[in-house]
C-alpha positions as CSV (number, residue, x, y, z in Angstrom):
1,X,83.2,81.0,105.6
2,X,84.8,84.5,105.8
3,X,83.8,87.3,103.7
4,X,85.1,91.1,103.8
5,X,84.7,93.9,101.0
6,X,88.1,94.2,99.4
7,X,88.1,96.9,97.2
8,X,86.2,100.2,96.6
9,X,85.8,101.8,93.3
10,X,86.5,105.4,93.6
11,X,85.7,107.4,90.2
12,X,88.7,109.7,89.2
13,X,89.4,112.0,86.0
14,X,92.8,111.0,86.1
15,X,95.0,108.2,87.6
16,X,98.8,110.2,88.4
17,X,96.8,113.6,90.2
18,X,94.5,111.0,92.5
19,X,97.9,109.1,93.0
20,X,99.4,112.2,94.2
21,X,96.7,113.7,96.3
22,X,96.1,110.3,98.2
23,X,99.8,109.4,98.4
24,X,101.2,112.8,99.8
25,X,98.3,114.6,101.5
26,X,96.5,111.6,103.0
27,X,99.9,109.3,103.0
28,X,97.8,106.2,101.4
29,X,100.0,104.0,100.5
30,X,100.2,102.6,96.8
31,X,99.8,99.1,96.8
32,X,99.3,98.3,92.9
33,X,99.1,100.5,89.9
34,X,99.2,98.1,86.8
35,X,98.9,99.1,83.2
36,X,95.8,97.0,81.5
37,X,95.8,98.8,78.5
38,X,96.2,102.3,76.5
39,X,93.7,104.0,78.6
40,X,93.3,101.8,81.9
41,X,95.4,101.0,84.9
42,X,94.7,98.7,88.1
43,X,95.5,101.1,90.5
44,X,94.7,100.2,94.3
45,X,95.7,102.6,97.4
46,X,95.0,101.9,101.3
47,X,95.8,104.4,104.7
48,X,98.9,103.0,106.2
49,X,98.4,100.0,108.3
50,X,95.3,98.8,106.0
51,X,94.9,95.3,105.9
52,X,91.7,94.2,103.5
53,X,90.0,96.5,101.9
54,X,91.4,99.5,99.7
55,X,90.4,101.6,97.2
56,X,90.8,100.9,93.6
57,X,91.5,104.4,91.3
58,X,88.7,103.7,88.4
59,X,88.8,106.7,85.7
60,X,86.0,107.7,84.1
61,X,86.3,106.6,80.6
62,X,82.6,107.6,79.6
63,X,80.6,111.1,79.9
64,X,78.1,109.2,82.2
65,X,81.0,108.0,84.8
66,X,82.7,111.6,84.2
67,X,79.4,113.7,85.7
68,X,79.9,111.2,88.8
69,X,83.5,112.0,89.4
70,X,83.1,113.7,93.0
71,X,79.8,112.9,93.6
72,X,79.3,109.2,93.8
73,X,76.6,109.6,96.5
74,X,74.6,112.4,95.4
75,X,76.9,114.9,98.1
76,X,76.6,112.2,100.9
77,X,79.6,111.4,103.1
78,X,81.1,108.4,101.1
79,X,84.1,107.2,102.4
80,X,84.9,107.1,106.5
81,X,88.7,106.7,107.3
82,X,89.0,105.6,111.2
83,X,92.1,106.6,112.7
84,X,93.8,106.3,116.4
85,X,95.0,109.8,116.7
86,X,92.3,112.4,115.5
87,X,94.7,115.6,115.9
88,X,97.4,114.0,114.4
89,X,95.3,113.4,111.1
90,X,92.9,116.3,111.5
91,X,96.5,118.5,111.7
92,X,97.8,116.8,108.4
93,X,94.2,118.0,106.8
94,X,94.9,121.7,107.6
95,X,98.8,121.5,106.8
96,X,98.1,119.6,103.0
97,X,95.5,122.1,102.9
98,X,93.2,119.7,102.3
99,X,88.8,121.2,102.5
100,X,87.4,121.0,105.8
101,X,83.8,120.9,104.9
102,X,82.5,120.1,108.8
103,X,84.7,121.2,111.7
104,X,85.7,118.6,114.2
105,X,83.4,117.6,117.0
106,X,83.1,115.3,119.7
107,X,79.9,112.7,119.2
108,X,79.3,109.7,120.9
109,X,80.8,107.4,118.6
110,X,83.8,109.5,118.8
111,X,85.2,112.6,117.4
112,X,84.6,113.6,113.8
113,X,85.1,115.9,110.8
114,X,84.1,116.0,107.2
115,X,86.6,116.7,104.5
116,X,86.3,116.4,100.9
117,X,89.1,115.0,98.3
118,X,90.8,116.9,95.3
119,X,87.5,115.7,93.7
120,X,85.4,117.2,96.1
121,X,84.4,113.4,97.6
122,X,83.1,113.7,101.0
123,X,85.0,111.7,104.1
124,X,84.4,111.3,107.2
125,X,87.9,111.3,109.6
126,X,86.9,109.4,112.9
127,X,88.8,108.7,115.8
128,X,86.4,106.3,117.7
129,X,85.1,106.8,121.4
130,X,87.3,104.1,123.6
């Protein structure tokens, strides 16, 4: 039996701006963005190279899930984003001008930094220790 986590819901306030932020700053790539109804898409994104699970683009449709939007961990680090060439990504962060919210630094499970999303989500970027 295999099992793996295919999709996380991310909470968003609007479809096309997270499409763009994740698209061009981060270079996700868009693997699915389906109209269900008037009001609600399937939208799913991945980092390049992603094989099984992504993130699926939920809006917040009610004032509950709208207070959430950003903080879907009470200011925790939610999402971690592992990558094989830290400056190369940590570089894209400053150029897109994306918020560093922790500077880089070298732990050992690797080297790290915390940046938050146009939502204000926190991330860790991590280029694991060899």
């Amino acid at each position: 039996m295999k099992q793996f986590i295919a999709q996380i819901s991310l909470l968003v306030s609007d479809y096309d701006e997270a499409i763009r932020f994740y698209t061009r700053k981060l270079h996700f790539n868009l693997i699915e963005d389906t109209v269900l109804s008037d009001t609600k898409r399937w939208v799913r994104i991945a980092p390049p190279n992603s094989s099984e699970c992504c993130l699926l683009l939920a809006k917040a449709a009610t004032e509950e899930q709208l207070n959430k939007v950003g903080n879907q961990t009470g200011g925790r680090v939610f999402l971690f984003l592992y990558t094989d060439n830290f400056s190369r990504d940590y570089q894209n962060l400053l150029t897109q001008n994306v918020r560093i919210v922790r500077e880089p630094s070298v732990e050992t499970y690797g080297t790290v930094t915390v940046f938050a999303d146009l939502y204000g989500n926190l991330w860790d970027l991590i280029e694991p220790s060899k």
